[in-house]
C-alpha positions as CSV (number, residue, x, y, z in Angstrom):
1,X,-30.4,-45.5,35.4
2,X,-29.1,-48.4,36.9
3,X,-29.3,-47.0,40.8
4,X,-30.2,-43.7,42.2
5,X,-30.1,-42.5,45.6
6,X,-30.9,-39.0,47.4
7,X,-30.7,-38.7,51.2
8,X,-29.9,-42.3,51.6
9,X,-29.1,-42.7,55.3
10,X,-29.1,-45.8,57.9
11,X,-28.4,-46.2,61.6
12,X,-27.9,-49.8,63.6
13,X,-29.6,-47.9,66.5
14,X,-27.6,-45.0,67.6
15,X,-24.9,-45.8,65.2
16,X,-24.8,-44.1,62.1
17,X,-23.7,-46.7,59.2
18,X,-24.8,-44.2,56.0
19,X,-25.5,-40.6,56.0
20,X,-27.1,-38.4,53.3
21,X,-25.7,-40.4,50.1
22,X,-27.0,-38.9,46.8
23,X,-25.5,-40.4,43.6
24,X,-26.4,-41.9,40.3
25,X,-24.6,-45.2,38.3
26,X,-26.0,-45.3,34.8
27,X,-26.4,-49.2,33.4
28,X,-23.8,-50.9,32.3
29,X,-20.9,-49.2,34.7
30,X,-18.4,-50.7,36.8
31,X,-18.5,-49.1,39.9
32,X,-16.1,-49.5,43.0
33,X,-17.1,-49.1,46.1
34,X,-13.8,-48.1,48.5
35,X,-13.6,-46.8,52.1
36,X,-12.1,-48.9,55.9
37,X,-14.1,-51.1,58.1
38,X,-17.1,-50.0,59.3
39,X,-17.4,-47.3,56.3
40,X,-20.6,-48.7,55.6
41,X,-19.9,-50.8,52.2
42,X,-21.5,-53.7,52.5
43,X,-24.8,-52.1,54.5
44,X,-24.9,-50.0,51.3
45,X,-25.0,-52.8,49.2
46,X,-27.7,-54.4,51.4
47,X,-29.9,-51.5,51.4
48,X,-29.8,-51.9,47.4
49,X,-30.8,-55.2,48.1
50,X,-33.9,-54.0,50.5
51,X,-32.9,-56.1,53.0
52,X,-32.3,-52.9,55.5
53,X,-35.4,-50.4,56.0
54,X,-33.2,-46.9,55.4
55,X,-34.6,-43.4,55.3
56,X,-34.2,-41.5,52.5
57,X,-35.0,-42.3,48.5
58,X,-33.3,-45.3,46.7
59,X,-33.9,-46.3,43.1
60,X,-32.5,-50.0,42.0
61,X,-33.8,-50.7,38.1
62,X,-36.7,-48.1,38.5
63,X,-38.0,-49.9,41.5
64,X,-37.6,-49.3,45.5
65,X,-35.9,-52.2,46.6
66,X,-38.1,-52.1,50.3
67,X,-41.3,-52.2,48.1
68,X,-40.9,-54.1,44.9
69,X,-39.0,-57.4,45.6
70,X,-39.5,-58.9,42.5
71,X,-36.4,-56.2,41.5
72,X,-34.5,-59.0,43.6
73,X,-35.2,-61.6,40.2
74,X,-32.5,-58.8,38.1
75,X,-29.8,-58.6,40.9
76,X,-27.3,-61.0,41.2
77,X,-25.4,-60.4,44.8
78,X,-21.6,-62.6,45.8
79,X,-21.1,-62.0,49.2
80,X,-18.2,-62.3,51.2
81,X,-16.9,-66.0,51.1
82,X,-16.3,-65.8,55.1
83,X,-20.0,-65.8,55.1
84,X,-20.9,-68.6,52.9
85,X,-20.9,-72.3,54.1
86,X,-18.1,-73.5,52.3
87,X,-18.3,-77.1,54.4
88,X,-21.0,-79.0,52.0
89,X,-19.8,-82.0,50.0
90,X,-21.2,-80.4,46.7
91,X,-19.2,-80.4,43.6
92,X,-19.0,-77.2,41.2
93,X,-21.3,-77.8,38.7
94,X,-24.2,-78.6,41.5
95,X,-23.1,-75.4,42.8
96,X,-23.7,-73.4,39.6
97,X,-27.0,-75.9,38.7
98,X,-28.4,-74.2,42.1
99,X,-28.5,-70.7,40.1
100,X,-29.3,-71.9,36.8
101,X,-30.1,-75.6,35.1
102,X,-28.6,-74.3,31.8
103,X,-24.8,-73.4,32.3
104,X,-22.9,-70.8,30.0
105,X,-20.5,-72.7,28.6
106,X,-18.8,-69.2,27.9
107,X,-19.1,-67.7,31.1
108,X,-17.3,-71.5,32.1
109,X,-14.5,-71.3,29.7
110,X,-13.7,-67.6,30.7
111,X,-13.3,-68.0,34.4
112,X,-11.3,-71.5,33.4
113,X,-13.1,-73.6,35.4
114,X,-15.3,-75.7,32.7
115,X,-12.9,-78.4,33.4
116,X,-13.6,-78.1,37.2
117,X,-17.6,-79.2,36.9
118,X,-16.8,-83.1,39.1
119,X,-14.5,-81.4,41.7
120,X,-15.7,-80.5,45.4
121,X,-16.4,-77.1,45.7
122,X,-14.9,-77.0,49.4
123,X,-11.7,-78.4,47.8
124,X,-10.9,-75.8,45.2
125,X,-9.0,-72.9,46.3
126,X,-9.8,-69.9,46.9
127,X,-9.3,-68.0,43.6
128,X,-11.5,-71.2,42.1
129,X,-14.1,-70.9,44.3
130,X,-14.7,-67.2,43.7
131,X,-14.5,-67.9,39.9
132,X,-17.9,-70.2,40.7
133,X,-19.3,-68.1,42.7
134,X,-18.8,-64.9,40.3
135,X,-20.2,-67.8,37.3
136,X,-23.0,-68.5,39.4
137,X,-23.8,-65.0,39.5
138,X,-23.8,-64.4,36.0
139,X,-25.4,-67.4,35.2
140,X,-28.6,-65.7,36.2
141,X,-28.3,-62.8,33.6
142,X,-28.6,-60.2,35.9
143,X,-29.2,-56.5,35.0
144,X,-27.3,-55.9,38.7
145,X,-24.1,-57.4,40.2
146,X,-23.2,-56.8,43.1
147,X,-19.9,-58.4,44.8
148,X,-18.6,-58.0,48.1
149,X,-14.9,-57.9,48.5
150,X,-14.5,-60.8,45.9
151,X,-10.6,-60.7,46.0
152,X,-10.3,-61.8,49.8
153,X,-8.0,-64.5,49.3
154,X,-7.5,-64.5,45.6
155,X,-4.5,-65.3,43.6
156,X,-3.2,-62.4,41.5
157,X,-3.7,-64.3,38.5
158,X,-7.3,-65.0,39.6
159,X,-8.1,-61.4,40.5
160,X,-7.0,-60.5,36.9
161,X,-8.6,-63.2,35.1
162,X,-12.1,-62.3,37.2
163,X,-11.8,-58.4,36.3
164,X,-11.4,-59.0,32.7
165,X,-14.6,-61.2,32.6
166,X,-16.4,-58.4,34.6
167,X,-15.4,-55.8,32.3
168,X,-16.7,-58.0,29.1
169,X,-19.5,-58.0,30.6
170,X,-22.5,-55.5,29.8
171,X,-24.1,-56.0,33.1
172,X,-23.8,-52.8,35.0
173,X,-21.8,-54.0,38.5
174,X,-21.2,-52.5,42.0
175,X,-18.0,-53.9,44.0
176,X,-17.1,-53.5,47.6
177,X,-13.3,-53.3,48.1
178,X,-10.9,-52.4,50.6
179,X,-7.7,-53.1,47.8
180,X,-9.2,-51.1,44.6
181,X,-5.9,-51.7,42.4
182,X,-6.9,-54.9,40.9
183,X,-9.8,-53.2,39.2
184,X,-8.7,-50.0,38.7
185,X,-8.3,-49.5,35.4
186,X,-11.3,-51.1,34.5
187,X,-14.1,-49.1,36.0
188,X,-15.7,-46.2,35.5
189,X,-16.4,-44.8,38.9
190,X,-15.1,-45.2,42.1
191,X,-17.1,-43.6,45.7
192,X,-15.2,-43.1,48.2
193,X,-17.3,-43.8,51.1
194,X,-16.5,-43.4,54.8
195,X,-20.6,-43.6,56.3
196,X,-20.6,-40.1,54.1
197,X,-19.0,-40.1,50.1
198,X,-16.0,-38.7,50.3
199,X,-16.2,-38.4,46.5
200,X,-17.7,-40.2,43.7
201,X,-16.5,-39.9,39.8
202,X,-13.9,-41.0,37.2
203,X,-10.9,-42.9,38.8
204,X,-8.8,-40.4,36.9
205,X,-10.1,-37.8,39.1
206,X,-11.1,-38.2,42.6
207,X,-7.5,-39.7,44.6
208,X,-6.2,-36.7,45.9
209,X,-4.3,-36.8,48.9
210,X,-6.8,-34.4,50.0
211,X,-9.6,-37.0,49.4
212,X,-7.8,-40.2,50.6
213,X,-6.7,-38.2,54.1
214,X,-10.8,-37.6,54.3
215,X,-11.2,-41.1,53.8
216,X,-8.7,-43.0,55.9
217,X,-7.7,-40.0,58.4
218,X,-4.1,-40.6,57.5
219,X,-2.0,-40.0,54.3
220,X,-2.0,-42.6,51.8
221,X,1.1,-42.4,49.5
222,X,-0.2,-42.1,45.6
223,X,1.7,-42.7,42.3
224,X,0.7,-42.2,39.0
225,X,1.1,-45.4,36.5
226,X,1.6,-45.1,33.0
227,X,-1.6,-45.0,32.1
228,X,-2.4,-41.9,33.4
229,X,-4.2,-43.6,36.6
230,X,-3.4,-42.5,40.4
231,X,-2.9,-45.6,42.5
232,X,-3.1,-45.9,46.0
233,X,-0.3,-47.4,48.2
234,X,-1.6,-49.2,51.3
235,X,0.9,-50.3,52.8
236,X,-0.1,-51.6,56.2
237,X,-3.2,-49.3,56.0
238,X,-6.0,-51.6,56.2
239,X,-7.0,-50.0,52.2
């Protein structure tokens, strides 16, 4: 079991962020993480990391996160780029060298950016730079990804490119969204999470308009692609 939670509940004071999440994502799943703002995504995914005291049980690679931070050495974690200082005059391989001093040449050549080591990180754009960031992350060999919302501002071409390298890959990985279409047909589960899962299973399964009216509080239009997998349409929903 890759992560486990029972009861898992948080509050910024009086305001509830999580409440009573129970769910299990075995290793080696891709796992989407969709709900609005303020659903509580990305406090989940800190509360994985132990950086938030919650109440309630949480298992991360058979360790609690508040406890045991040497867990923190199997988890690799992208945040979102609006919070990263993009400013610094460092080029992309000192970027990746500050994760690891030997660099996958594969992990380089499948987010197409081997022949990007001398360029200035600040100057790539910003498909490029979340191909670095998402290298640097598996450069460590993590056991645990986690990414949050690592399409902002992505290319389509980019966004497809990324999710085939995360499905290749065996590490099990948890990824906040707000726009799950990109990766849709490459995960296993999805949770829909609005401070309390709405639902959490096979992508085939759980959007209903029933569930997606739970999750937004309005209807969300849904069609059904050849492949046999219910889409969401935004629209100007803020999905």
């Amino acid at each position: 079991m890759a992560v486990k939670a029972k009861n898992l509940s948080f509050s910024y004071g009086k305001q509830v962020a999580l409440k009573n999440l129970s769910f299990e994502i075995d290793r080696g799943e891709f796992v989407a993480v969709l709900g609005p703002n303020g659903a509580g995504k990305t406090t989940l995914l800190k509360c994985i990391l132990g950086i938030l005291k919650y109440e309630g049980e949480l298992w991360v690679l058979g360790c609690d996160p508040r406890r045991d931070r040497s867990v923190l050495k199997k988890i690799s974690y992208v945040p979102q780029r609006s919070t990263l200082a993009l400013d610094l005059p460092l080029t992309v391989e000192k970027v990746l060298r500050m994760q690891s001093e030997k660099l996958d040449r594969e992990i380089l050549e499948g987010l197409k950016i081997a022949d990007k080591m001398d360029s200035l990180f600040r100057e790539l754009s910003g498909g490029f730079q979340q191909r670095v960031l998402i290298a640097r992350a598996l450069m460590k060999k993590p056991e645990l990804l986690l990414l949050d919302e690592p399409f902002n501002g992505v290319d389509l071409v980019s966004q497809e490119e990324i999710v085939e390298i995360l499905e290749s890959s065996e590490t099990t990985t948890i990824v906040v969204l707000h726009n799950i279409n990109p990766v849709l047909h490459a995960l296993d589960k999805v949770m829909l999470l609005n401070r309390e899962i709405i639902a959490f299973g096979s992508p085939k399964d759980i959007f209903t308009k029933e569930n997606m009216l739970k999750l937004y509080k309005t209807e969300i239009p849904l069609i059904t692609c050849e492949e046999g997998f219910v889409h969401p349409l935004y629209g100007d929903h803020h999905g």
